[in-house]
N, C-alpha and C positions, 0 to 999 in steps of 0.2 A: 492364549498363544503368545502375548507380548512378555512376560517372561518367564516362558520356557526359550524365548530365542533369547533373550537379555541370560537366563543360565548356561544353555547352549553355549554362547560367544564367549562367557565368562569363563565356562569349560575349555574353551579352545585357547584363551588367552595363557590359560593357568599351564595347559599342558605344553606351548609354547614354551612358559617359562623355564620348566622343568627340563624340555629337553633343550633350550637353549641354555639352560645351567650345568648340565652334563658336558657339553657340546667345551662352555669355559672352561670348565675345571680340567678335561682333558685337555686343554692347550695351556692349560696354567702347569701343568701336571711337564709335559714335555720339556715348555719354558726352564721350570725350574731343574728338570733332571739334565737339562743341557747347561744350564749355571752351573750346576754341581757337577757335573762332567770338567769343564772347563776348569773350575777351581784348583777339583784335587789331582790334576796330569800338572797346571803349574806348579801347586804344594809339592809333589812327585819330584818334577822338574827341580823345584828350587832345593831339596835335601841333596838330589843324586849328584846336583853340579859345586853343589861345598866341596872347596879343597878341604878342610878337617873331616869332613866324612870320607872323601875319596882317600886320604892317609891315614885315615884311623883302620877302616879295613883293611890296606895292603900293610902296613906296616905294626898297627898299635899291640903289646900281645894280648890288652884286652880293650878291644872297639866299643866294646857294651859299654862301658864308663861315660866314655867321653858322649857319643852317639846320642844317647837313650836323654837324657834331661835336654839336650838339644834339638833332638827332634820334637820332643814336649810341649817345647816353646815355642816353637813352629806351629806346631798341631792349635796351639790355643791363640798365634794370633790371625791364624788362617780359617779359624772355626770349622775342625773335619773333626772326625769325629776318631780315626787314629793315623799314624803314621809310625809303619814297619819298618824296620830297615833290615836285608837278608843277606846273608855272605853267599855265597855260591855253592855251599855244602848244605843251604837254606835254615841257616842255625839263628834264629830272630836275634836281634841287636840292638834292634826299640821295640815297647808296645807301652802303652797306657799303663798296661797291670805288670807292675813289676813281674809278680810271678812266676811269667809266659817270659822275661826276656834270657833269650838263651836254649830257651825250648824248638822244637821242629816244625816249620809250616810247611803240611801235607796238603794244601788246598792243591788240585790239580789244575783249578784255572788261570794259576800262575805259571803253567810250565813255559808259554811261549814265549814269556819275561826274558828265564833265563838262556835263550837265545838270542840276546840284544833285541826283542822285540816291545816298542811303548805301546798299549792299549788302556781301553776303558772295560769291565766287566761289571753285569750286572751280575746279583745273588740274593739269592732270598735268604731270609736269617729268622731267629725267635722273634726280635724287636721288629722287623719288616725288613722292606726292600733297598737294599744298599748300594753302593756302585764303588767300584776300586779300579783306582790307576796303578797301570804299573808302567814304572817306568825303571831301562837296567841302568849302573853305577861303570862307570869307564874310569880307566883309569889315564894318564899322561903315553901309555902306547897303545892307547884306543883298544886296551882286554878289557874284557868284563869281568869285574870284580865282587858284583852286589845287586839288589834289586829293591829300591822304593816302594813301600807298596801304601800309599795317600786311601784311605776309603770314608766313609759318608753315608747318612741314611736319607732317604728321600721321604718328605714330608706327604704323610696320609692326608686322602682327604679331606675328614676329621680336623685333620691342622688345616689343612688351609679353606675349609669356611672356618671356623674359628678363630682365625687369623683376618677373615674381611668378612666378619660378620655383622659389621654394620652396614659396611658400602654394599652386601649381599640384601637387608633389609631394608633399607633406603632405595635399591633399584626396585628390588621388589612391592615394596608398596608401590611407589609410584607408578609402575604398570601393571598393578591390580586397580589402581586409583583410574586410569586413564584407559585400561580392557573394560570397565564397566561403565563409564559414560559413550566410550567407544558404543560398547555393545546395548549402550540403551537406545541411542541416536541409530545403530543398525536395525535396532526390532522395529522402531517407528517407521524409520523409510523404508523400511520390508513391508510394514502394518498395510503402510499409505499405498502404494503399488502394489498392491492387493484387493483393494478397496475393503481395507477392515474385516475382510474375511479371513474365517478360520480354515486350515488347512483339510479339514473334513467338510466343510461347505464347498473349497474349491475341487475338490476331485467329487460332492456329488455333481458340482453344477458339469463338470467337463464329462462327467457318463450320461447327464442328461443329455447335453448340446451331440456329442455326439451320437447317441441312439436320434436325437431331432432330425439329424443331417441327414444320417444313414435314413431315416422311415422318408424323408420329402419325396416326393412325386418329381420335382424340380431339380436339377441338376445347380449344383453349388462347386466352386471353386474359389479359393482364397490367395493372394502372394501377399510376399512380405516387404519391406521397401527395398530388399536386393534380388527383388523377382522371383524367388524362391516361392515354389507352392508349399502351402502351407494346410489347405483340406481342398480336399475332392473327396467327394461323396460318391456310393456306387449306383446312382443314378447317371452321376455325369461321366464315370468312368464308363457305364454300357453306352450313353449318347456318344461318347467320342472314339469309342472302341479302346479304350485302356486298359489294360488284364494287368497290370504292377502298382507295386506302391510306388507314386511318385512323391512323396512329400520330401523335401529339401530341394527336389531338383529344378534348374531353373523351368520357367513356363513356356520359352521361348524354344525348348529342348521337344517338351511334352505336348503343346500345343499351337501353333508358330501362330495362328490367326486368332485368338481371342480379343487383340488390344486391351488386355489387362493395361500390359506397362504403360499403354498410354493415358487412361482413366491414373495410374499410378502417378506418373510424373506432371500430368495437367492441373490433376483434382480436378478434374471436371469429371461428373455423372452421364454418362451414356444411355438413354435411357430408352426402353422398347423397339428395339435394332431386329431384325429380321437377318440371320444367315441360312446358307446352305451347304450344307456338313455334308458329300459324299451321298448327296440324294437324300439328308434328313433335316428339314427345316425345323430351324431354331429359333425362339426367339427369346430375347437377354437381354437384358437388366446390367449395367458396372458400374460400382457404387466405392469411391475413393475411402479407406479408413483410416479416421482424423484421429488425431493424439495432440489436444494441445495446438489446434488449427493446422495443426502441418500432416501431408498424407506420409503414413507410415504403411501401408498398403494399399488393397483393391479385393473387391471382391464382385463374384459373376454370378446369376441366375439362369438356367438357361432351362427352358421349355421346349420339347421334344413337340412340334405340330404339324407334322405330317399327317396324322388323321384329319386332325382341324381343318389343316390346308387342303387335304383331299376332299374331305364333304363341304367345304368351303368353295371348292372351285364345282364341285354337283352343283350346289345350291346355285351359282351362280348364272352357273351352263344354264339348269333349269328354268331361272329366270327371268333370263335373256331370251330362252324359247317361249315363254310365257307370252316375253312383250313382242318379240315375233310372231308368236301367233293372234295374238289380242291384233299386232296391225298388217298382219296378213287377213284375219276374218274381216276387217273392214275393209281393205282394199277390197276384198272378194266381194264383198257385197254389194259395195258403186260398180265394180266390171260386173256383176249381175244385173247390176240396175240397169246398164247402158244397153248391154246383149238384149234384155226384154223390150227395153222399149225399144230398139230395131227391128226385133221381132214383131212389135205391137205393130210396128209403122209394113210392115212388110217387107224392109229390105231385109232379105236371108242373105244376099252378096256380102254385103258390111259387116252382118254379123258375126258371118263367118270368117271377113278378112279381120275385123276385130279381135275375135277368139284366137285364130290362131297366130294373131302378131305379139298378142298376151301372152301365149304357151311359150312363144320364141324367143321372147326377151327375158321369163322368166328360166324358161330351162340355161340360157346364154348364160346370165349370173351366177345361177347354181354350180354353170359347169366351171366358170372362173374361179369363184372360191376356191372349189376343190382339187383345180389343179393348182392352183397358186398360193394356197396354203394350206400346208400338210398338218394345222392341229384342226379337228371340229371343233373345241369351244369358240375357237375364233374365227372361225369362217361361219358360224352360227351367228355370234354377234353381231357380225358386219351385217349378216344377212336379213338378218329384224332390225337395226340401224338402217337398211335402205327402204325397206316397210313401215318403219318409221316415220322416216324423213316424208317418202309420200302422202302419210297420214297427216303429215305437218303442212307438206305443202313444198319440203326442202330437196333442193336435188343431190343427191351423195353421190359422186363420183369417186370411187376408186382407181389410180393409176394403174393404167393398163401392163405396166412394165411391173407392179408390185411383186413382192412372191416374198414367203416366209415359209422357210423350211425346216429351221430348228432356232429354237431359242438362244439367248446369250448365256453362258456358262452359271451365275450367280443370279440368275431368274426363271419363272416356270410360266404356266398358263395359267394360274390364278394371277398373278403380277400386270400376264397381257390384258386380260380380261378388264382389270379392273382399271388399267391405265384407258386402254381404248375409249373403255366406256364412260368414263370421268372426261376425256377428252371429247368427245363425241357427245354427250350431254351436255356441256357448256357452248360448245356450240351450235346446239339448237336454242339454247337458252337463248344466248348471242342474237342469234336471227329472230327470234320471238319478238325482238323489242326493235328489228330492224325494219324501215319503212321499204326497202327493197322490192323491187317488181320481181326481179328472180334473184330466189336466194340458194346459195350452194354453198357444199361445201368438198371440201379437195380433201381426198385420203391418198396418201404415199407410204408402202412400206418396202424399203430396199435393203438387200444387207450381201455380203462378200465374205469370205475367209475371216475378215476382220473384226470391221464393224458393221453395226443395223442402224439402222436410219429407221424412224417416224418423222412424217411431215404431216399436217393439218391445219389445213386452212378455213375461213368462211370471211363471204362478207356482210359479217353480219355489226355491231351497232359500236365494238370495238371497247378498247379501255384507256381510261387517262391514267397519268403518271404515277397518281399514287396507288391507282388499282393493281400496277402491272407489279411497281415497287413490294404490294403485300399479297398480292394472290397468293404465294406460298405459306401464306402463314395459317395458321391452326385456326379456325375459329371465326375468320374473316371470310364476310362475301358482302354482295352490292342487294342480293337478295334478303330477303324475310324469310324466318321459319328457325323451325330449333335444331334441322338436323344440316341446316347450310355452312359452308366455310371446312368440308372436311375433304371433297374430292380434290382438289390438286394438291391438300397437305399430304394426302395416302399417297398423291399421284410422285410429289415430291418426294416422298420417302422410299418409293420404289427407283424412281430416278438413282438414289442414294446407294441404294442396296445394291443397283446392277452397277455403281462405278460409272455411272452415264455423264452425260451435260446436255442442258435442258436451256433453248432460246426459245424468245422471246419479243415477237414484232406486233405492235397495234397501233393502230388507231381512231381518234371517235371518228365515227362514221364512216368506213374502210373496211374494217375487218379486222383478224386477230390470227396471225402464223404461228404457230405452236411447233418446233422442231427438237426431238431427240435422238443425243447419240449416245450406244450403247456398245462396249468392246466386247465382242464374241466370248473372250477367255477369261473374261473377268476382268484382266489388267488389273493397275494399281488401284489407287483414292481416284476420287474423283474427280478432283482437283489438278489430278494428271493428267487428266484428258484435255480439258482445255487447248483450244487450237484443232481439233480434230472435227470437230464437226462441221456436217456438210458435207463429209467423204464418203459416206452410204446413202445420206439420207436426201439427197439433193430426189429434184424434179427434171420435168420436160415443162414442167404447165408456167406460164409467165405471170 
């Protein structure tokens, strides 16, 4: 391939020449026919305005005489090629060729001559392309008495390369000499920005990439560094609802929420992000592409996991009934134990007030949940979290004023679920390792038009500064084991994903407040929030 583009250029240079050598010669061509214009109207000029020519017509009784060797002289030190001179009966009185002087000039493009009119005419001839002045002869009472007639042939082109046929070789090599080093230096930086591929490798690799694109399961989208999309695959056009071709147009056009441009202008990698597309969760990958260390685009990954998500959130529901029921059957079996031995002892009064003080505080709960929050995953959870707690020994209290009725815009019930519970697990943790006579823990969920509030507390054994400093981080816990260090990082990323803000109060031996706020509609970054919290999610409990 390196030269067929090295002939290619070579071709292009050459055919430059050519037609930039047509391109001179026709303005060499004008040049000179406008000299030769110019010449022979003054040659014209300078015969008609002789007093011996202007007295030789009116008066001489033969003007041919005098005339004819005169104008001769003229003619050769002006270099034309003839000069006529015509009486007004058009009877010639000069010409080159004796022979003719004296004879008829029938040319008809002289007529307007002899109307006192000066012009230039062209005429084609045997020899070539000629040009004549005429110019008419006045006499001392300004009549017209005669007609100059100066003509001239114009240099073929034949003459004039042969006339600059060195200066035509001389340019010409040298820009053949310098279209070829040109055109070597072209094929190389073509070669190299290629990566040495040949023009049949790169159109199979571009049917391959795209048959790749188009078969992924994953939705793919590319921009360029002027935002401009550059591929969408028709996975990601069905995930975002796109029926056109958008390539060239910008992203901000086609897609207003991907944060391309911003993985584009930071260089920074975005990496396993959770959105929610119109009821279809997504999760995405934005990977900045380098050229040279500098981002010359972005490119998006995007996974369609609304199945995921939905037997994600079964599985979860599931459970969470599990461990509900694992510590409901124990609770049930100490309030068995106690009913029997009342029974053994004989008080039936007791047992009975026993039994159904049990039925009443359980039914009481069951019916709070379900009026105070309208999803079941999570009025389920809460509800094995306080079966739980008793199992532990912990008292959960839910704020009586709580109630959740629909979610924040940019979160679902798999997000509550696993926040609550992440939440609520650490602080049984908390208390596990607390010397506490009674240990509790405070659940608040409040939310308005606006925002949702979580609140959660416990006093349970608390954390120092460095603990509070890295809980969010991946990987990190104060625990042992291989699957520790992941619940507040999920918890932090859902934080993330609803646009929330996430406090944070402890201390050793105190207890540990845990509070988030989350804007109903989504609102902006996160980072926007700031200052808002506390407006949903406050308490009554001191």
């Amino acid at each position: 391939m390196y030269w067929k583009i090295i002939l290619l250029s070579f071709g292009l240079v050459l055919f430059s020449l050519v037609i930039g050598g047509i391109v001179l010669i026709g303005s060499v061509t004008r040049l000179q026919e406008k000299e030769l214009s110019q010449r022979l109207t003054i040659t014209a000029q300078t015969v008609a305005n002789l007093p011996s020519v202007v007295e030789s017509i009116s008066s001489s009784p033969n003007p041919a005489a005098h005339i004819a060797p005169l104008a001769d002289n003229i003619r050769i030190l002006n270099d034309v090629a003839y000069i006529v001179v015509l009486d007004m009966d058009r009877k010639r009185l000069s010409h080159p060729l004796s022979e003719r002087i004296g004879t008829t000039f029938n040319s008809t493009d002289g007529d307007p001559a002899f109307a006192e009119h000066m012009y230039v005419s062209k005429v084609r001839g045997e020899a070539g392309i000629g040009l004549r002045s005429y110019v008419p002869v006045m006499n001392k009472s300004r009549e017209q008495i005669g007609v100059v007639v100066a003509g001239g042939l114009l240099p073929g082109v034949g003459e004039l390369v042969r006339a600059e046929k060195r200066s035509i070789a001389v340019t010409s090599l040298l820009s053949l000499i310098f279209g070829i080093f040109g055109s070597a230096l072209l094929a190389r930086h073509i070669k190299r920005q290629m990566f040495d591929l040949e023009p049949h490798e790169i159109a199979r690799m571009f049917r391959e990439r795209t048959a790749a694109f188009q078969a992924m399961h994953e939705g793919v989208i590319a921009i360029d560094r002027n935002e401009n999309v550059t591929i969408m695959n028709e996975r990601a056009k069905r995930i975002f609802g796109v029926k056109r071709n958008v390539n060239g147009l910008p992203i901000r056009e086609v897609i207003p929420n991907t944060r391309l441009p911003e993985v584009l202008h930071s260089g920074q990698a975005i990496l396993g992000k959770e959105l929610n597309i119109g009821g279809t969760v997504i999760w995405s990958n934005r990977i900045p592409i380098r050229e040279n260390g500098v981002p010359v685009g972005a490119i998006a990954i995007f996974q369609d996991r609304t199945d995921l998500t939905r037997m994600a959130e079964e599985l979860t529901g599931v459970r969470e009934f599990v461990h509900a029921l694992r510590a409901q059957n124990h609770e049930h079996m100490n309030k068995m134990h106690t009913i029997a031995g009342l029974l053994q002892l004989g008080k039936l009064t007791e047992a009975l007030d026993y039994l159904f003080a049990i039925a009443e505080r359980q039914e009481e709960i069951t019916r709070f949940l379900q009026g105070h929050f309208h999803d079941d995953g999570v009025a389920g959870l809460l509800l094995g979290k306080i079966s739980r707690g008793k199992e532990l020994g912990i008292e959960l209290t839910i704020d009586k004023d709580s109630r959740l009725e629909r979610f924040p815009g940019l979160l679902d019930r798999h997000d509550f679920v696993l926040l609550l519970g992440n939440l609520i697990e650490n602080a049984f943790d908390a208390l596990a390792e607390s010397d506490m006579a009674l240990k509790e823990i405070y659940i608040s969920i409040r939310q308005d038009e606006e925002l949702l509030g979580i609140l959660i507390e416990d006093n349970g054994c608390g954390m120092d500064e460095e603990t509070k400093a890295r809980m969010l981080e991946r990987g990190y816990s104060t625990k042992s084991g291989e699957s520790r260090g992941m619940g507040l990082y999920l918890l932090n990323e859902i934080v993330a994903k609803g646009n929330g803000v996430l406090k944070c109060d402890s201390s050793i031996g105190l207890g540990t407040s845990i509070e988030i706020v989350f804007p109903m509609k989504g609102g902006g970054d996160g980072d926007e929030q700031n200052g808002k919290s506390g407006a949903a999610g406050g308490s009554d409990r001191g």
